[in-house]
C-alpha positions in Angstrom: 133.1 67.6 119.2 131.3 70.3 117.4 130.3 73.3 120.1 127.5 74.8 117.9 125.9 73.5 114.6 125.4 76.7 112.6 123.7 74.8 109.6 121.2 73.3 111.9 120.0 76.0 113.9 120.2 77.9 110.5 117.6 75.2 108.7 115.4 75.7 111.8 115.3 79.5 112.4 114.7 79.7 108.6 111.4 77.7 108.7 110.4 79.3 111.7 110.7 82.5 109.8 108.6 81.7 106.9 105.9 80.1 109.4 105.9 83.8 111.6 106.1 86.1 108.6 102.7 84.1 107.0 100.7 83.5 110.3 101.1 87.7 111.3 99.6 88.4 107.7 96.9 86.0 107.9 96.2 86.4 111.3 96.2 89.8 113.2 96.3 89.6 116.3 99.3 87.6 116.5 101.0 90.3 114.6 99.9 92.7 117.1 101.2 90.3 119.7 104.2 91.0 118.5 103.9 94.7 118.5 103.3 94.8 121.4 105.2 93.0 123.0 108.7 93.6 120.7 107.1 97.1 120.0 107.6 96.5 116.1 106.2 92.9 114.8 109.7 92.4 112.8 111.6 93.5 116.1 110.1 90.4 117.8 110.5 88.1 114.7 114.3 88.4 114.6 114.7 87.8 118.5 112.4 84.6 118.5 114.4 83.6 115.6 117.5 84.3 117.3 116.8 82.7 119.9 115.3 79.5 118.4 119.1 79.7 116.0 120.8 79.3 119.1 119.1 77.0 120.7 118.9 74.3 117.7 122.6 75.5 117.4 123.4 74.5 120.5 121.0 71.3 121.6 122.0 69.9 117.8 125.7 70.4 118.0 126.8 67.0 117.6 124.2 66.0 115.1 125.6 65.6 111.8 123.1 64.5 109.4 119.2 64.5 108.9 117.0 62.6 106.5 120.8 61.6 104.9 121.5 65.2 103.9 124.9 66.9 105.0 123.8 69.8 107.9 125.4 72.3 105.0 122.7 70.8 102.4 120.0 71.1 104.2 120.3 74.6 105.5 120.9 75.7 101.9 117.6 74.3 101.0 115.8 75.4 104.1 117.0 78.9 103.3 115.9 78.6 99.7 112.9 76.6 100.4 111.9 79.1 103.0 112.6 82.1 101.0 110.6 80.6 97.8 107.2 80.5 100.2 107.6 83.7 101.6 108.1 85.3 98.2 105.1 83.3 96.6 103.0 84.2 99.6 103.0 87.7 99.0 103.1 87.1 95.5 99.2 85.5 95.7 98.3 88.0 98.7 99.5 91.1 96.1 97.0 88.9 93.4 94.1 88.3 95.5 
């Protein structure tokens, strides 16, 4: 019995990241949210995500397997996947 699934809450929190990062650039007041209440908006991205790794880390400990992809699998693609929108979002926003 597994007491923390790394790889899981690793898919999620990378996902989650991607999704905060684009909605405070399109949407600005929910990157002031942020500010204000983290005082910087990347201060409150890293402890939502932090918190959001630990808790899918934790609730999906003894999950092994999602969609028939190993937990180590998918969290390398997550991380990739995630890091691939990020970079071409800024890459049309520079474009634009």
């Amino acid at each position: 019995m597994a007491k923390f699934n790394f790889y899981l809450g690793a898919t999620a929190s990378s996902w989650l990241l991607a999704i905060l990062i684009i909605a405070a650039e399109l949407y600005g007041p929910f990157k002031n949210l942020l500010k204000s209440t983290f005082s910087h908006h990347w201060i409150g991205k890293g402890i939502i995500i932090t918190i959001v790794f630990l808790a899918f880390g934790f609730l999906l400990r003894n999950k092994e397997s999602i969609a028939n992809l190993s937990d180590k699998k998918l969290a390398w693609h997550s991380i990739l996947g995630s890091l691939i929108v990020i970079f071409l979002f800024y890459i049309m926003e520079f474009f634009k």
